[in-house]
C-alpha positions as CSV (number, residue, x, y, z in Angstrom):
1,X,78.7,-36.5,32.3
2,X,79.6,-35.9,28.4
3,X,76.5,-33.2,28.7
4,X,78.2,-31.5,31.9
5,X,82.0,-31.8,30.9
6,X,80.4,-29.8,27.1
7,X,78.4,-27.5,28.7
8,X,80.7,-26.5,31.3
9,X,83.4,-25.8,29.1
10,X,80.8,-23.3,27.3
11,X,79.8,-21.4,30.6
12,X,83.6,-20.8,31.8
13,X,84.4,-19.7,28.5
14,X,82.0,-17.0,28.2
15,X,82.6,-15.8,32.3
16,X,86.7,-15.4,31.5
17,X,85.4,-13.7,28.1
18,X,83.2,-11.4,29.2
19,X,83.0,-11.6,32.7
20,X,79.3,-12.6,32.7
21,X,76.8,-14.8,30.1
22,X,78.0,-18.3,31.4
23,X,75.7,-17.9,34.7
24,X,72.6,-16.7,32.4
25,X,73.2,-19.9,30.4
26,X,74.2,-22.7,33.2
27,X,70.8,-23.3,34.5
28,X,69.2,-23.7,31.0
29,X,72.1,-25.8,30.5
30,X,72.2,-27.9,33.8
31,X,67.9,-28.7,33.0
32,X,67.7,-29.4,28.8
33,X,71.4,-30.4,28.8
34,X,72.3,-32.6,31.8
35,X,69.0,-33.6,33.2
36,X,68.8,-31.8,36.3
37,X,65.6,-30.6,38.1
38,X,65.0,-26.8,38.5
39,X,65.7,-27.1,42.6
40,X,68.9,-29.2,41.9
41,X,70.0,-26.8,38.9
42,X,69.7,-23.5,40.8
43,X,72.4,-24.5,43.7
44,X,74.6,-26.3,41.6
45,X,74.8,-24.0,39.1
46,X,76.1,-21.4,41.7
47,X,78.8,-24.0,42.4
48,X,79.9,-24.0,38.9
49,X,79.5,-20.0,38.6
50,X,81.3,-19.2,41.4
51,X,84.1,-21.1,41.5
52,X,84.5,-20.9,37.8
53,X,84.6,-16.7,38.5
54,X,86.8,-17.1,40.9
55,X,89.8,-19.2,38.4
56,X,89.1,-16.4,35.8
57,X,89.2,-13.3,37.8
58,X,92.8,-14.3,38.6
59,X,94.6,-12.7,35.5
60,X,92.5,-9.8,35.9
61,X,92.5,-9.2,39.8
62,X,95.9,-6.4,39.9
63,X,94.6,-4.3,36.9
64,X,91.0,-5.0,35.9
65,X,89.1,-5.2,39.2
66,X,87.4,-2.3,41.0
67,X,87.5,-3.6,44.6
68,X,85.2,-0.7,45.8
69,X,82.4,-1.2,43.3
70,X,83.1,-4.6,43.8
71,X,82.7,-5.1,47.5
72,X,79.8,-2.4,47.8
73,X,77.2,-4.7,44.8
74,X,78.7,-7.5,46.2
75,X,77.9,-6.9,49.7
76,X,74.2,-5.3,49.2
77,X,73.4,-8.4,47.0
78,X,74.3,-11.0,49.5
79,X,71.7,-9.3,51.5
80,X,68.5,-9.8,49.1
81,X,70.0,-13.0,47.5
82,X,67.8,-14.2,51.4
83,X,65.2,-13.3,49.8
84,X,65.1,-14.4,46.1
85,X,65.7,-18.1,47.3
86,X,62.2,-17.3,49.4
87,X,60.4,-16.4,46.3
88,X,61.8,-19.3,44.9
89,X,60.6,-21.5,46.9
90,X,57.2,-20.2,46.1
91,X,56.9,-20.8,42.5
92,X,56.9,-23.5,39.6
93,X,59.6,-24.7,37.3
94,X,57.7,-22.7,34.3
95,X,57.2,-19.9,36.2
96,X,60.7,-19.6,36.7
97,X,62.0,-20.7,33.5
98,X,59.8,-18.1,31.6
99,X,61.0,-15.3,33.7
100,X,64.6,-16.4,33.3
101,X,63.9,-16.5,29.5
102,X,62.6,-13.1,29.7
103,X,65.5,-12.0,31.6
104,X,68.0,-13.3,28.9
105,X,65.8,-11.2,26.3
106,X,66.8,-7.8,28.5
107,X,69.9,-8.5,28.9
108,X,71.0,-9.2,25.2
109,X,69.0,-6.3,23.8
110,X,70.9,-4.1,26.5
111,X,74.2,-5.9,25.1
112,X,73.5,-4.9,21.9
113,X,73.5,-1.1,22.7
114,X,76.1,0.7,23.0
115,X,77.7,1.1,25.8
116,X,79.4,4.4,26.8
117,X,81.8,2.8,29.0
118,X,84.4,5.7,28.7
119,X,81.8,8.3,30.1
120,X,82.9,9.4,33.4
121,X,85.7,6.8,33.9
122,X,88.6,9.7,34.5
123,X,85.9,11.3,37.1
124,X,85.5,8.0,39.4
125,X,87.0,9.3,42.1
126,X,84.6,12.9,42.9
127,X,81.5,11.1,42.0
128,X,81.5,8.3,44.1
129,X,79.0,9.6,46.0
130,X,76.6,9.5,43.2
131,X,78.1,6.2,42.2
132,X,77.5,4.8,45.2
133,X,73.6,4.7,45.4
134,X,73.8,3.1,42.0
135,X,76.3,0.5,43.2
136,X,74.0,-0.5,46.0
137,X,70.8,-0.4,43.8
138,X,72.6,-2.7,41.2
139,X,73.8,-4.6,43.8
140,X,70.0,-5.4,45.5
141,X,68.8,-6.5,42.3
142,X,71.3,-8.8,40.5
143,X,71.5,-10.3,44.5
144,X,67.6,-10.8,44.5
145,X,68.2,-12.5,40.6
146,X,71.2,-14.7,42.0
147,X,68.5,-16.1,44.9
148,X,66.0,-16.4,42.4
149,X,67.2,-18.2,40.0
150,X,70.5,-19.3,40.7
151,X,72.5,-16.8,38.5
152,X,75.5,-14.8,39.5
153,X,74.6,-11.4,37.9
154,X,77.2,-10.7,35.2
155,X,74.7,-10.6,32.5
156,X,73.6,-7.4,34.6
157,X,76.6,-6.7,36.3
158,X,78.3,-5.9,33.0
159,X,75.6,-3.3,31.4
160,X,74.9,-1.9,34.8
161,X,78.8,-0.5,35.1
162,X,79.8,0.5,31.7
163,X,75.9,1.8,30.8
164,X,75.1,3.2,34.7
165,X,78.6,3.4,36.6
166,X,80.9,4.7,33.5
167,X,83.1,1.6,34.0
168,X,85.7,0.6,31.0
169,X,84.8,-2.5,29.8
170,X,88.1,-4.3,30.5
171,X,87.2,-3.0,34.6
172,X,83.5,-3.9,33.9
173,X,84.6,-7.6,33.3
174,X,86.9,-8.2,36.0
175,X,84.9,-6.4,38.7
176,X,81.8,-8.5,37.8
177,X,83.9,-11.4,38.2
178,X,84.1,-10.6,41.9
179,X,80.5,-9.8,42.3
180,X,79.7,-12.9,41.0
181,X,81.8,-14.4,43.5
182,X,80.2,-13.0,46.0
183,X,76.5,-13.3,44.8
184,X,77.1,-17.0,43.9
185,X,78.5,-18.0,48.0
186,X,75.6,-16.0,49.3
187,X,72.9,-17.3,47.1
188,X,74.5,-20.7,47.9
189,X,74.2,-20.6,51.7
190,X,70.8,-19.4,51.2
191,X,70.4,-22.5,49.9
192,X,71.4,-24.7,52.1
193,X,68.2,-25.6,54.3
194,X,66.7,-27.3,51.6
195,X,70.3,-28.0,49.5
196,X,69.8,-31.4,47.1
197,X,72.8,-31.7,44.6
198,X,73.3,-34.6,42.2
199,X,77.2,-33.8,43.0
200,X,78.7,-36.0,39.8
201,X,77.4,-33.6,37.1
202,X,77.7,-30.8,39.2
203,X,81.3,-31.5,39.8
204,X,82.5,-32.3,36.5
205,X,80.4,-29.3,35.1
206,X,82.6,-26.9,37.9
207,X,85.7,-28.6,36.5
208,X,85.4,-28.0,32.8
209,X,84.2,-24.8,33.8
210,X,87.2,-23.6,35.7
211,X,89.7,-25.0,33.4
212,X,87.7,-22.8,30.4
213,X,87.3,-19.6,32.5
214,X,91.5,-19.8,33.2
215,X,92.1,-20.1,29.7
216,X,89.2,-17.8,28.7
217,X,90.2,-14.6,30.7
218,X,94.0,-15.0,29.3
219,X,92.8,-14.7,25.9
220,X,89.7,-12.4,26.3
221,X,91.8,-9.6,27.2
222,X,93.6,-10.0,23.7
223,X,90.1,-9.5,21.7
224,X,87.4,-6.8,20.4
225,X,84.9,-6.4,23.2
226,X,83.0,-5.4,20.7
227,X,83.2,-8.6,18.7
228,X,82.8,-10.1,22.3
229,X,79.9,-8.2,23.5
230,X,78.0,-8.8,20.4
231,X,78.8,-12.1,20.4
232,X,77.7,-13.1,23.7
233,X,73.9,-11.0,23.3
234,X,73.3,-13.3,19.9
235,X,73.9,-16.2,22.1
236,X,72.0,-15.1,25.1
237,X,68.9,-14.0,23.2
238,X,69.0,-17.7,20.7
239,X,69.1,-19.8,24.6
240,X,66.4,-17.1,25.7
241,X,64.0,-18.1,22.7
242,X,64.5,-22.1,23.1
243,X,63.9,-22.0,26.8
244,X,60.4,-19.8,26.5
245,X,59.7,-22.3,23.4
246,X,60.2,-25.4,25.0
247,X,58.8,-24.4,28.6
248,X,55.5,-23.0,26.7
249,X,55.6,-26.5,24.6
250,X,55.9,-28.4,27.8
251,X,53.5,-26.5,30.3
């Protein structure tokens, strides 16, 4: 319970940061941390993620949310999120952890670019009809991730609208709050044939989580994203290394 209270106060920290990073990190935290099993990690740490995302997308929702980018990777990633929780059913706990790890190692290397989030912002409006292929694409993949394993997608969502869509961070982090949302209930449901949830961790891990993300997204929008983007790619690529390490120890 100590485990799930620390750790959950990390991952809702990082979402009302920077809008992404605490779903990448729950389910390595949930298994080394708190003890859980891949299968019971997966579902509850979309509890945690999407209710957590929910608490710190409040501050942001009247001026940092794009409800049309929003709905439209939302939407088309509740449709393959079906289909990740398939493949997950198909393959082992190292399987799964490596490619997570190897995930985390994209992701932070992408963080660490930069990221050109000015670059068609004034021009949203004539090009959505190039922007909206894009949404949908991002949207397939970070819902096929969330299924998978049991991620909302901000560590993607994030890159994928300042780097692809021409999003302003401060948007970008708000927006993917909402996606998350959305990816998290879907990847949920599609869990719930086989759902088995040790529910005192997970709850006390959604607490501390939601209480962090409120505070979090209140102060985030005060600091460097800069500072924050770096911040959070160091920390995803240090968890990304001790998961590979210890899965390839343990295997």
């Amino acid at each position: 319970m100590i485990a799930a209270l620390g750790f959950g106060l990390i991952v809702g920290a990082l979402l009302g940061l920077v809008g992404g990073g605490g779903s990448i990190l729950a389910v390595p935290a949930l298994v080394y941390g708190v003890g859980l099993s891949m299968s019971d990690a997966v579902p509850s740490s979309l509890i945690v993620v999407g209710a957590s995302s929910a608490v710190a997308v409040l501050p942001r929702m009247r001026r940092d949310v794009d409800w049309r980018l929003a709905l439209t990777i939302g939407v088309s990633g509740a449709l393959t999120a079906v289909v990740g929780t398939a493949v997950n059913s198909h393959l082992s706990q190292p399987v799964l952890l490596l490619v997570f790890a190897a995930i985390m190692v994209l992701a932070g290397v992408r963080m660490l670019l930069p990221s050109g989030g000015s670059a068609g912002a004034d021009e949203e409006a004539p090009t959505w009809r190039k922007l909206l292929p894009k949404a949908i694409g991002t949207g397939l993949v970070v819902g096929f991730l969330t299924g998978l394993l049991g991620v909302g997608g901000g560590f993607l969502i994030v890159p994928a609208l300042t780097l692809i869509l021409g999003v302003p961070m401060s948007v970008a982090v708000g927006t993917s709050l909402v996606v998350i949302v959305i990816n998290s209930l879907g990847g949920f449901l599609s869990h719930l044939g086989d759902l088995s949830l040790d529910w005192g961790p997970t709850l006390v891990f959604a607490a501390a989580a939601m209480v962090a993300s409120l505070v979090a997204g209140r102060l985030g929008r005060s600091l460097s994203n800069t500072v924050l983007k770096r911040g959070f790619a160091v920390l995803v690529l240090v968890v990304a290394a001790f998961v590979a390490v210890s899965t390839l120890v343990t295997w």
